[in-house]
C-alpha positions, 0 to 999 in steps of 0.5 A, spaced: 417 409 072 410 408 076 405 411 073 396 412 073 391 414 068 385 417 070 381 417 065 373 420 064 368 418 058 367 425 055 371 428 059 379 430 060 384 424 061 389 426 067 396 422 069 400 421 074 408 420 074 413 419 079 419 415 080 426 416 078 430 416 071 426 412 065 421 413 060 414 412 060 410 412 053 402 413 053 398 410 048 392 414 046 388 408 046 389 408 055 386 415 054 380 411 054 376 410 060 371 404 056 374 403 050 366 399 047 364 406 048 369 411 047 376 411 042 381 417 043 383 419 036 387 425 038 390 428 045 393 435 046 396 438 053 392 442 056 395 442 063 402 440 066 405 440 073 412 437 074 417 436 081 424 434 079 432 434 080 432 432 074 429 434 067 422 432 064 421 431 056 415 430 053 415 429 046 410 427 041 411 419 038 413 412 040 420 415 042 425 420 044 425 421 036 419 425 035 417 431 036 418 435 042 413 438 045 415 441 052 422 441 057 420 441 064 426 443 068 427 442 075 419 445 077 414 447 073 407 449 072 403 450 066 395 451 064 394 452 057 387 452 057 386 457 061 388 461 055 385 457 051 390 453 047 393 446 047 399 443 046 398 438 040 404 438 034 401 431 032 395 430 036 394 424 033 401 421 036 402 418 042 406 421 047 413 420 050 415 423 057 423 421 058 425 423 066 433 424 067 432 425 074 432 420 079 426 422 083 420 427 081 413 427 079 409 429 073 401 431 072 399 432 065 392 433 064 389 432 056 384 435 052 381 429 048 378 428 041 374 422 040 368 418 037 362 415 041 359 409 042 352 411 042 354 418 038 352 424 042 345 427 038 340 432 040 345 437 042 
């Protein structure tokens, strides 16, 4: 499946998948908007909207072996951060989003965790 980062240095990363039946896995390291300045040490889903004939899975790991995190059949639209909570189970793991349909589009927005390069200071 095509897919895109929109990522920003201190900021939440966004992506974008489209297309038909496939597996996309999203590494933590592609989190990163500078890796010289910025390295993602964890991410938690903040935010999720999904078209589809088919169903998303998002687990949390290299495979459709880790932990599920969220099912998303036909349409949906999450925003857990306006409740101020995320979905992590395991942070610090990449994520893997599995499609069974054979069209639909996937934004997921993530919260990051993440160590600087210069560190913030005289906050």
């Amino acid at each position: 499946m095509p897919f895109e980062f929109i990522n920003a240095i201190r900021a939440k990363s966004t992506i974008r998948i489209t297309g038909g039946a496939a597996n996309t896995q999203i590494n933590l390291v592609n989190l990163s908007a500078n890796t010289a300045e910025e390295t993602v040490t964890a991410a938690a889903i903040a935010q999720v909207s999904a078209s589809t004939n088919g169903i998303y899975r998002i687990y949390r790991g290299n495979n459709s072996a880790g932990v599920l995190i969220m099912e998303i059949p036909t349409f949906g639209h999450y925003v857990m951060y306006e409740y101020d909570i995320t979905f992590a189970n395991s942070a610090t793991s990449n994520i893997f989003v599995e499609h069974t349909g054979t069209a639909g589009t996937l934004v997921m927005q993530l919260a990051k965790t993440a160590t600087y390069s210069p560190a913030l200071s005289g906050m």
